[in-house]
PDB file as gemmi writes it, atoms N, CA and C in Angstrom:
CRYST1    1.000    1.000    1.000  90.00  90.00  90.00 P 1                      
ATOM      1  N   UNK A   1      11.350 182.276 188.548  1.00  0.00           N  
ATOM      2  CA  UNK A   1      11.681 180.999 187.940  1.00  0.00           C  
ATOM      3  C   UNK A   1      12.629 181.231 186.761  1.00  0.00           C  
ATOM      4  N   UNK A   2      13.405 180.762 186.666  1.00  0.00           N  
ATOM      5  CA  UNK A   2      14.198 180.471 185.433  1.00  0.00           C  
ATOM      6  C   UNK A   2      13.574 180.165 184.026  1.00  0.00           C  
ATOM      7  N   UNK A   3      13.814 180.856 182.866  1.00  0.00           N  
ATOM      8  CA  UNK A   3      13.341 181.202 182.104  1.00  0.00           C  
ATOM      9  C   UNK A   3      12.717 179.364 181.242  1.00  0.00           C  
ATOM     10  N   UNK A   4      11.138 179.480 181.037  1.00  0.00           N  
ATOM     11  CA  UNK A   4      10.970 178.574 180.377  1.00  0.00           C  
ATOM     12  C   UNK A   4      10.987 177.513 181.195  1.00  0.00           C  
ATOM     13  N   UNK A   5      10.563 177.543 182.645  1.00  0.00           N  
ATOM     14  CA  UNK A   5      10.498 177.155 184.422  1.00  0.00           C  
ATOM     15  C   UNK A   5       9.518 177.028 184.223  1.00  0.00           C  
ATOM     16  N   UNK A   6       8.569 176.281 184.659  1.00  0.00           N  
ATOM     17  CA  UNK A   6       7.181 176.135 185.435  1.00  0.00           C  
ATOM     18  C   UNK A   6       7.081 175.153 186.113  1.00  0.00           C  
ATOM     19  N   UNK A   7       7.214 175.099 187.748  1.00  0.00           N  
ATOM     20  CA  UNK A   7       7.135 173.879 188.937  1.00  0.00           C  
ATOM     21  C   UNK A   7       5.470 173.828 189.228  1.00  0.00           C  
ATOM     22  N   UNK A   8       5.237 172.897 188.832  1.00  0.00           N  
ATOM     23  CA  UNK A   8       3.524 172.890 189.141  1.00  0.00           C  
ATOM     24  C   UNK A   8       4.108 171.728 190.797  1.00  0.00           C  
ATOM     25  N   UNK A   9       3.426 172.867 192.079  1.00  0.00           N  
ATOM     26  CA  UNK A   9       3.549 172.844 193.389  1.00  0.00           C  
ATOM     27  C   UNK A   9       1.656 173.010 193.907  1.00  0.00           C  
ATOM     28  N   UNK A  10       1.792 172.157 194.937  1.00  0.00           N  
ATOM     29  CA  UNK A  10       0.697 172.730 195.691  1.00  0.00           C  
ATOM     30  C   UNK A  10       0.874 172.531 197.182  1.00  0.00           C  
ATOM     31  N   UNK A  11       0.189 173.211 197.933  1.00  0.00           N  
ATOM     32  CA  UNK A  11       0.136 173.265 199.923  1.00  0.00           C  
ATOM     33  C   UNK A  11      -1.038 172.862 199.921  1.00  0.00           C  
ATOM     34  N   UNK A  12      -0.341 171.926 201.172  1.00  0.00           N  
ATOM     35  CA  UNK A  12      -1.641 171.498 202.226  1.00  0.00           C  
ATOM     36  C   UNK A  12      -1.103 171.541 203.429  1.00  0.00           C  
ATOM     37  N   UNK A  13      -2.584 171.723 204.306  1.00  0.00           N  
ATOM     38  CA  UNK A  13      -2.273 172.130 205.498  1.00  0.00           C  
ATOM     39  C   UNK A  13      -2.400 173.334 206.300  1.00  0.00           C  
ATOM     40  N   UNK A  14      -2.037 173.904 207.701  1.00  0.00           N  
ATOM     41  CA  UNK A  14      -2.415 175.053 207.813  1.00  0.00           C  
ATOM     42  C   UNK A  14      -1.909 176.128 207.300  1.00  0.00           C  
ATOM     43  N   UNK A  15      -2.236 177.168 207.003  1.00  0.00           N  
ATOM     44  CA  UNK A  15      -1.536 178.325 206.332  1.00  0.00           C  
ATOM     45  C   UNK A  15      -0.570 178.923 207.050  1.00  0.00           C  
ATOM     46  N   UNK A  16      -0.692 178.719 208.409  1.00  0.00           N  
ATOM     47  CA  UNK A  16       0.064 179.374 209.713  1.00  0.00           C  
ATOM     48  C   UNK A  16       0.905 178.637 209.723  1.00  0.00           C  
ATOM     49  N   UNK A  17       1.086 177.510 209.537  1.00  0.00           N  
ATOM     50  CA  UNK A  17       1.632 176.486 209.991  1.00  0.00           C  
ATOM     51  C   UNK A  17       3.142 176.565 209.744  1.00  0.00           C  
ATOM     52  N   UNK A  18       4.669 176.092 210.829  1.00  0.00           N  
ATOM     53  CA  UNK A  18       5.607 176.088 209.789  1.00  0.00           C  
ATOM     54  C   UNK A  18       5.770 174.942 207.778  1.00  0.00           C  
ATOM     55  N   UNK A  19       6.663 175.954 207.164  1.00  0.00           N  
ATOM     56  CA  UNK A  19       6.763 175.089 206.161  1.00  0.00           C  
ATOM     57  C   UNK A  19       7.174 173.667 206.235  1.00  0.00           C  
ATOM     58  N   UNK A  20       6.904 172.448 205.733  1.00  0.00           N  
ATOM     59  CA  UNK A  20       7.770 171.226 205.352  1.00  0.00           C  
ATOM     60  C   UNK A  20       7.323 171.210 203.625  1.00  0.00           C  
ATOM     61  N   UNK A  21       9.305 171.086 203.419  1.00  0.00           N  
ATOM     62  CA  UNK A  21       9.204 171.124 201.697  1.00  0.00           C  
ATOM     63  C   UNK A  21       9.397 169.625 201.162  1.00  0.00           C  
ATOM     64  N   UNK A  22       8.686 168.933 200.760  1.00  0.00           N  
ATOM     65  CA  UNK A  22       9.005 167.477 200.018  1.00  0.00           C  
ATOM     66  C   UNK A  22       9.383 167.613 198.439  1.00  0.00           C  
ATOM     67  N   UNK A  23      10.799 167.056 198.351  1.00  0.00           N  
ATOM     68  CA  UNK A  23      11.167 166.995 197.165  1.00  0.00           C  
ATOM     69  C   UNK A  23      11.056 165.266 196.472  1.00  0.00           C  
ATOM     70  N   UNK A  24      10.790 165.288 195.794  1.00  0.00           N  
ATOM     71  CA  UNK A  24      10.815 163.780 195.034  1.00  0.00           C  
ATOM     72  C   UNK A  24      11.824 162.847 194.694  1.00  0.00           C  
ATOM     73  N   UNK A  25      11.931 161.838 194.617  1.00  0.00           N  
ATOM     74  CA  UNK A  25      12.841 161.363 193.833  1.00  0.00           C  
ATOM     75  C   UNK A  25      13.027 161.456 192.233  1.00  0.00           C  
ATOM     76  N   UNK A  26      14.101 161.718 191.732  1.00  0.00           N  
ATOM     77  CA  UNK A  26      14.265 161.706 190.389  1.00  0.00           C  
ATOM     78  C   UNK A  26      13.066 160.660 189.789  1.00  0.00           C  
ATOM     79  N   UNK A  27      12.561 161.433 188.782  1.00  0.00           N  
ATOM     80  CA  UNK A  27      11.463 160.388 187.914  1.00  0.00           C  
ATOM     81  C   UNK A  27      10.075 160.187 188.302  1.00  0.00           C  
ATOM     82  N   UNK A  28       9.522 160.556 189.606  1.00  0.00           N  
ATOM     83  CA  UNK A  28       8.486 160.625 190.461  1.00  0.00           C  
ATOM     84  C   UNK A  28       7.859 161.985 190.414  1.00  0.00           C  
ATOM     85  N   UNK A  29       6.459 161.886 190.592  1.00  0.00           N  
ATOM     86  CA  UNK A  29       5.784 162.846 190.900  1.00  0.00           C  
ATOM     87  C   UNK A  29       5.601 163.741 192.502  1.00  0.00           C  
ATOM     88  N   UNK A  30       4.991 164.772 193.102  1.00  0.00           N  
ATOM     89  CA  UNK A  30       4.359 165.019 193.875  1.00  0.00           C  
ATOM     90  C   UNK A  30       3.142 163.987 194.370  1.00  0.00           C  
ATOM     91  N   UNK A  31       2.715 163.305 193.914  1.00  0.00           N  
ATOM     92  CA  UNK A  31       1.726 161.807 194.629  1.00  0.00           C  
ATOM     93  C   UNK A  31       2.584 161.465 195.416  1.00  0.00           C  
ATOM     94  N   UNK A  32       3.867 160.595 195.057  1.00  0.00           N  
ATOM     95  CA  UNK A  32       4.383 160.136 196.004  1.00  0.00           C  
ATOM     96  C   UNK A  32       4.697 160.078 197.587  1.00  0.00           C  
ATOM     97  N   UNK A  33       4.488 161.416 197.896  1.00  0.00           N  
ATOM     98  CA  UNK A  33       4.019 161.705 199.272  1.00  0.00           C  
ATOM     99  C   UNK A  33       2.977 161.492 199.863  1.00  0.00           C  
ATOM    100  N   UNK A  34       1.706 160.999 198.794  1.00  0.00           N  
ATOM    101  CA  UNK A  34       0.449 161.363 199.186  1.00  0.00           C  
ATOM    102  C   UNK A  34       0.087 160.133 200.185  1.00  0.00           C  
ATOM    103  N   UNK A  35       0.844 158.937 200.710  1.00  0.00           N  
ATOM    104  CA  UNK A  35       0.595 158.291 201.827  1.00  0.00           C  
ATOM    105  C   UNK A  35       0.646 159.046 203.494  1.00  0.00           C  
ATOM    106  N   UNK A  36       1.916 159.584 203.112  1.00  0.00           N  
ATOM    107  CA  UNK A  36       2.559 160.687 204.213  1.00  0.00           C  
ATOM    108  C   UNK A  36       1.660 162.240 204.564  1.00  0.00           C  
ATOM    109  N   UNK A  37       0.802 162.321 203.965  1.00  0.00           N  
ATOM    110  CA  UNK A  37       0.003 164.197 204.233  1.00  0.00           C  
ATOM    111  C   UNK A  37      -0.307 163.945 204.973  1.00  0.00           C  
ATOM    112  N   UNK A  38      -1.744 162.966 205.224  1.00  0.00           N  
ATOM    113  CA  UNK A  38      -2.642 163.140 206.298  1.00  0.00           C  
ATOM    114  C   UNK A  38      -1.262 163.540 207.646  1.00  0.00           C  
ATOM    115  N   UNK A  39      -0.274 162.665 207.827  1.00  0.00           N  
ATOM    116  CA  UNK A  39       0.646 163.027 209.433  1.00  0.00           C  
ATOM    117  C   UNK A  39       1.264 164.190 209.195  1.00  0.00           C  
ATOM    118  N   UNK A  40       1.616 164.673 208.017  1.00  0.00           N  
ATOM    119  CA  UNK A  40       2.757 165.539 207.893  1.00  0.00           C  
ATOM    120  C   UNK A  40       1.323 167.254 208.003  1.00  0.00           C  
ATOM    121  N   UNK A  41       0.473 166.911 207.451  1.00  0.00           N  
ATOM    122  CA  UNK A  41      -0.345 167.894 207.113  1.00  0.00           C  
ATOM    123  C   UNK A  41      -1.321 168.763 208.422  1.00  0.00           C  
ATOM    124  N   UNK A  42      -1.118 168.084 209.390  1.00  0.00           N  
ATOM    125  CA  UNK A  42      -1.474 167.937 210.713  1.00  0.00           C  
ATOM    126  C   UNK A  42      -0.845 168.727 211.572  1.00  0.00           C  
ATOM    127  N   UNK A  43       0.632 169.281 210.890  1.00  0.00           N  
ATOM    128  CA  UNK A  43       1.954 169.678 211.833  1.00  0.00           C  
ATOM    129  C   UNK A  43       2.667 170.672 210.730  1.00  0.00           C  
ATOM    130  N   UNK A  44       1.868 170.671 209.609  1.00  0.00           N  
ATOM    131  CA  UNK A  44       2.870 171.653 208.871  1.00  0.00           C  
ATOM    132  C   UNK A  44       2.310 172.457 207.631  1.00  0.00           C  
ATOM    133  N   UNK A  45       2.845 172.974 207.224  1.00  0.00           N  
ATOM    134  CA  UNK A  45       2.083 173.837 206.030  1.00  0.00           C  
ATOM    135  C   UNK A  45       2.785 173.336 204.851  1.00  0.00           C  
ATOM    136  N   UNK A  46       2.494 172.252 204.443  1.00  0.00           N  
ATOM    137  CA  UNK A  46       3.320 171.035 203.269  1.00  0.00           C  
ATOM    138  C   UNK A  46       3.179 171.639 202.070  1.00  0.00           C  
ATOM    139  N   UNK A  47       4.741 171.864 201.443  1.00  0.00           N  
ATOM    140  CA  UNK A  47       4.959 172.357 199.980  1.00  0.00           C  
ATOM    141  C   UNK A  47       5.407 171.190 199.193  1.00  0.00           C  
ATOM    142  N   UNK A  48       4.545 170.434 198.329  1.00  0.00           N  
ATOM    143  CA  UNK A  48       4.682 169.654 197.232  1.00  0.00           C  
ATOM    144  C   UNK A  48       5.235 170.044 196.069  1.00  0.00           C  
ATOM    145  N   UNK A  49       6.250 169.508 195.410  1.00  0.00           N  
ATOM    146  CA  UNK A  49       6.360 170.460 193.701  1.00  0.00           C  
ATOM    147  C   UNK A  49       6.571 169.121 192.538  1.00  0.00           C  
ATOM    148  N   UNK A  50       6.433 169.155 191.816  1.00  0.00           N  
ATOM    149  CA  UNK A  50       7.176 168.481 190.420  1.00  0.00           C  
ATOM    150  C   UNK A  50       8.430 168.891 190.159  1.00  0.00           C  
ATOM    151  N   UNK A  51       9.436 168.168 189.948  1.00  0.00           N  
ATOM    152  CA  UNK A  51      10.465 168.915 189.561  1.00  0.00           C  
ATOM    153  C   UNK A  51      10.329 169.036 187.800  1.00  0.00           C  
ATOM    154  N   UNK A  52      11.337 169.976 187.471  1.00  0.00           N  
ATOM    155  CA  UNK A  52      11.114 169.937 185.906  1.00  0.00           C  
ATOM    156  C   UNK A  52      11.218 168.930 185.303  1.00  0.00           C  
ATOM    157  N   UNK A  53      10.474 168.925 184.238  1.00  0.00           N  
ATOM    158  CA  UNK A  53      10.560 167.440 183.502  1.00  0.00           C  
ATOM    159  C   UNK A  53       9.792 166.136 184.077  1.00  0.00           C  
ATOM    160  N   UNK A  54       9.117 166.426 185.068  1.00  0.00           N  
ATOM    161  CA  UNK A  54       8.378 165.470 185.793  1.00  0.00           C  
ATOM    162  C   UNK A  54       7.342 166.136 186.668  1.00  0.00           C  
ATOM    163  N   UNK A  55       6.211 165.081 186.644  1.00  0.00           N  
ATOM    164  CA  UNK A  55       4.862 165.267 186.693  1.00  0.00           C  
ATOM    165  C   UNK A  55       4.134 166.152 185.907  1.00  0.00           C  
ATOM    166  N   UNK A  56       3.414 167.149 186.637  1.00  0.00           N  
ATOM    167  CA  UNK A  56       2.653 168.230 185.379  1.00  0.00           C  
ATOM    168  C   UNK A  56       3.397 169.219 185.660  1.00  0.00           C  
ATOM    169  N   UNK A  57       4.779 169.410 185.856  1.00  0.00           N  
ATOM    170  CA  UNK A  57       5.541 170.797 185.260  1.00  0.00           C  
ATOM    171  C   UNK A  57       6.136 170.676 184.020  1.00  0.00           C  
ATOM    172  N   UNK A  58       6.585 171.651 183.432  1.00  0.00           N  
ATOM    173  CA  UNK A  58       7.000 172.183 182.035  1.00  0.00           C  
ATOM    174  C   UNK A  58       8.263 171.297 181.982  1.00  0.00           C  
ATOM    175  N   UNK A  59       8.392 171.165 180.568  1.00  0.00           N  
ATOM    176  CA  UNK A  59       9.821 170.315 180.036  1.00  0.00           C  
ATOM    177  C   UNK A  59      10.402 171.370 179.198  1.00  0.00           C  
ATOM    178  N   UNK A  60      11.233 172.113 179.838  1.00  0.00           N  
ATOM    179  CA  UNK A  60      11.875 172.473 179.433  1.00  0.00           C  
ATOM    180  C   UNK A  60      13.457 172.362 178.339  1.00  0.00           C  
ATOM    181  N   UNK A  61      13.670 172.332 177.453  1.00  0.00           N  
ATOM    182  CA  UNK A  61      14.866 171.988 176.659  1.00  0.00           C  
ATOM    183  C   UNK A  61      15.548 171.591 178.117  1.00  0.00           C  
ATOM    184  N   UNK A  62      16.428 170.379 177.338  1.00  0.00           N  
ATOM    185  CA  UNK A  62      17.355 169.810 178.519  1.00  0.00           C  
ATOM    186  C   UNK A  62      19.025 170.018 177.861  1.00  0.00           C  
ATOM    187  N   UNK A  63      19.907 169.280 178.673  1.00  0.00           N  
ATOM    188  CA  UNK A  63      19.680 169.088 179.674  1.00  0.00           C  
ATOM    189  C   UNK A  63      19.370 169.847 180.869  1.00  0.00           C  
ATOM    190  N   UNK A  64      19.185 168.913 182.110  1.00  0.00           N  
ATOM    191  CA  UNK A  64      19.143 169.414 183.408  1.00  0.00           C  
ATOM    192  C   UNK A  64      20.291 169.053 184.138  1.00  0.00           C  
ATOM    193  N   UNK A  65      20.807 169.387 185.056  1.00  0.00           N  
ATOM    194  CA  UNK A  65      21.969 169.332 185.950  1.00  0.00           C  
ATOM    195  C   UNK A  65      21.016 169.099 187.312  1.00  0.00           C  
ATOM    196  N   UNK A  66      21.293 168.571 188.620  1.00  0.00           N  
ATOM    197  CA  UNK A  66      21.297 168.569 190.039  1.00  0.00           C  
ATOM    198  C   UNK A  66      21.406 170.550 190.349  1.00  0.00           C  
ATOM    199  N   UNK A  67      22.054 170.495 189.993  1.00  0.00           N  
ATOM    200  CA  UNK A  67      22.233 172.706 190.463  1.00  0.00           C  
ATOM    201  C   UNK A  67      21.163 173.220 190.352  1.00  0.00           C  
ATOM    202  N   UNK A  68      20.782 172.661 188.034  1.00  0.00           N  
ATOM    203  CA  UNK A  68      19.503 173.601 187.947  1.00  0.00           C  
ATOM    204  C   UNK A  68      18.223 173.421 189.074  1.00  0.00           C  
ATOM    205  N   UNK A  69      18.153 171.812 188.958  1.00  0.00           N  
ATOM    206  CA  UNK A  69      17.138 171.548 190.486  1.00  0.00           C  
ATOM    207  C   UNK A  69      17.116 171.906 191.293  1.00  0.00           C  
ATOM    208  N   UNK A  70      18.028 171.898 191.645  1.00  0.00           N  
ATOM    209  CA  UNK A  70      18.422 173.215 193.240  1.00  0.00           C  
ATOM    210  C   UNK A  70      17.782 174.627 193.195  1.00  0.00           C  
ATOM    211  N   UNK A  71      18.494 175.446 191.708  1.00  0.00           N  
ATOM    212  CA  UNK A  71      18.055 176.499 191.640  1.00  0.00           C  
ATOM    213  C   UNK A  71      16.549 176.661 191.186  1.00  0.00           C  
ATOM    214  N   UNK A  72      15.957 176.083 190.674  1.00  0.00           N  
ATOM    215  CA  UNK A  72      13.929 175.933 190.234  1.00  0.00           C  
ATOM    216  C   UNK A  72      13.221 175.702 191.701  1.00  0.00           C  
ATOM    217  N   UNK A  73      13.886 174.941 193.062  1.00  0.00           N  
ATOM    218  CA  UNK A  73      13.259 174.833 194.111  1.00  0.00           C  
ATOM    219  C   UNK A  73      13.410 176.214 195.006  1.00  0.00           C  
ATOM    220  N   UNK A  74      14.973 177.058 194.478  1.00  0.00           N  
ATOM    221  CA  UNK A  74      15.182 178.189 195.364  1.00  0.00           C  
ATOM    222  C   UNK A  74      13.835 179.197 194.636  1.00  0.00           C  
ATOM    223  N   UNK A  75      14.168 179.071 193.536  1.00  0.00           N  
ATOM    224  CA  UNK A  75      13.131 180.405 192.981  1.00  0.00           C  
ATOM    225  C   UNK A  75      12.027 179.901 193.157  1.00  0.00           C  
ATOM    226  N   UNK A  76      11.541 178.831 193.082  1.00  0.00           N  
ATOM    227  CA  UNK A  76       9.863 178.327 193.741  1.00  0.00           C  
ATOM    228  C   UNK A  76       9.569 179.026 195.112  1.00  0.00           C  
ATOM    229  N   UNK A  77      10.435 178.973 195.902  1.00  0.00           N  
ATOM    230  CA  UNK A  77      10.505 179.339 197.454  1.00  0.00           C  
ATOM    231  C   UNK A  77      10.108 180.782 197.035  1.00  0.00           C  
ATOM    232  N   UNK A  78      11.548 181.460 196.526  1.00  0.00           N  
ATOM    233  CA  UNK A  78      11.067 183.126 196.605  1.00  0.00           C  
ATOM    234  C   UNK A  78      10.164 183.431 196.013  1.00  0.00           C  
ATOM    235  N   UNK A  79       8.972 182.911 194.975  1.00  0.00           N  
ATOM    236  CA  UNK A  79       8.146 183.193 194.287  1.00  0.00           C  
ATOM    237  C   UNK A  79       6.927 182.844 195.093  1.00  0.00           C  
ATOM    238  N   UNK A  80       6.979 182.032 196.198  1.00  0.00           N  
ATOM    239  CA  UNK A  80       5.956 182.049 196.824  1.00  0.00           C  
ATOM    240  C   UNK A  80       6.046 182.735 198.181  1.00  0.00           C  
ATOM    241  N   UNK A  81       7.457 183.035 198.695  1.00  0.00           N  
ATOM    242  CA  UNK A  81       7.635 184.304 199.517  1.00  0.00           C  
ATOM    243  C   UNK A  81       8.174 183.384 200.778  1.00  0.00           C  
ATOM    244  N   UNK A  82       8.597 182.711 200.232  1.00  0.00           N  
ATOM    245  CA  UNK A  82       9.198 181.645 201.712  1.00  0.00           C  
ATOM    246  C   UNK A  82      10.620 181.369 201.888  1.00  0.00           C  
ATOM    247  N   UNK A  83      10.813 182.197 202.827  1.00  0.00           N  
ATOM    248  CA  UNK A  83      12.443 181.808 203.250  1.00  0.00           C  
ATOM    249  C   UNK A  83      12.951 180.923 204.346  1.00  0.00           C  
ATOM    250  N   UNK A  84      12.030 179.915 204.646  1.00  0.00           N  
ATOM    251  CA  UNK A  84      12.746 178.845 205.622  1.00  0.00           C  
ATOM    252  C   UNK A  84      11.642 178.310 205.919  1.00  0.00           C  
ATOM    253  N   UNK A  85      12.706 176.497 205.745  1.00  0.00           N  
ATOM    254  CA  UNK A  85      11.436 175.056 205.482  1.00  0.00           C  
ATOM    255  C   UNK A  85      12.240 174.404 206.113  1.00  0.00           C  
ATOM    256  N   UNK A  86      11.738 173.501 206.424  1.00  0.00           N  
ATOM    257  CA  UNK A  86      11.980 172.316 207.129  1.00  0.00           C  
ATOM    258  C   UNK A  86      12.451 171.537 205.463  1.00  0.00           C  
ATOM    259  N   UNK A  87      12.964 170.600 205.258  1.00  0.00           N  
ATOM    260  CA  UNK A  87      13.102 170.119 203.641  1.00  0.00           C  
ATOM    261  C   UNK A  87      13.184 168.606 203.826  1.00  0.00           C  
ATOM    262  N   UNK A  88      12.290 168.180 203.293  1.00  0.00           N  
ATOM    263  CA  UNK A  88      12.346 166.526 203.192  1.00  0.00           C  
ATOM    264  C   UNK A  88      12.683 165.969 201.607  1.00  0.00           C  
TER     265      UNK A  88                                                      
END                                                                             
């Protein structure tokens, strides 16, 4: 993670399962999906995250850019050892 990073993420679903990654809309939490698990959770090994600055991850000094977001979801991936998702 990028220094002063913390994506508070959680999985549901099977562990075997392929990945599906749900990203949020700007300003929204990880809940927001939570209508969608029960179908998605059934068929996939679902990676939820906060992006920075929203929900219960770290606020880091801003600003933020679209890139840095990009780059906090790449290093989320390699920090949990996952190199290919399905991405919603």
């Amino acid at each position: 993670m990028p220094e002063g990073v913390r994506l508070f993420h959680r999985f549901d679903g099977p562990a075997n399962a392929p990945v599906l990654l749900l990203s949020n809309s700007l300003g929204t939490a990880l809940e927001m999906w939570d209508p969608q698990m029960p179908a998605f959770a059934e068929r996939f090994r679902v990676l939820r995250y906060d992006m920075r600055g929203h929900g219960r991850s770290a606020v880091p000094p801003g600003p933020y850019s679209i890139a840095d977001l990009g780059r906090d979801v790449l290093a989320l991936l390699d920090a949990n050892g996952i190199d290919r998702v399905r991405f919603c």
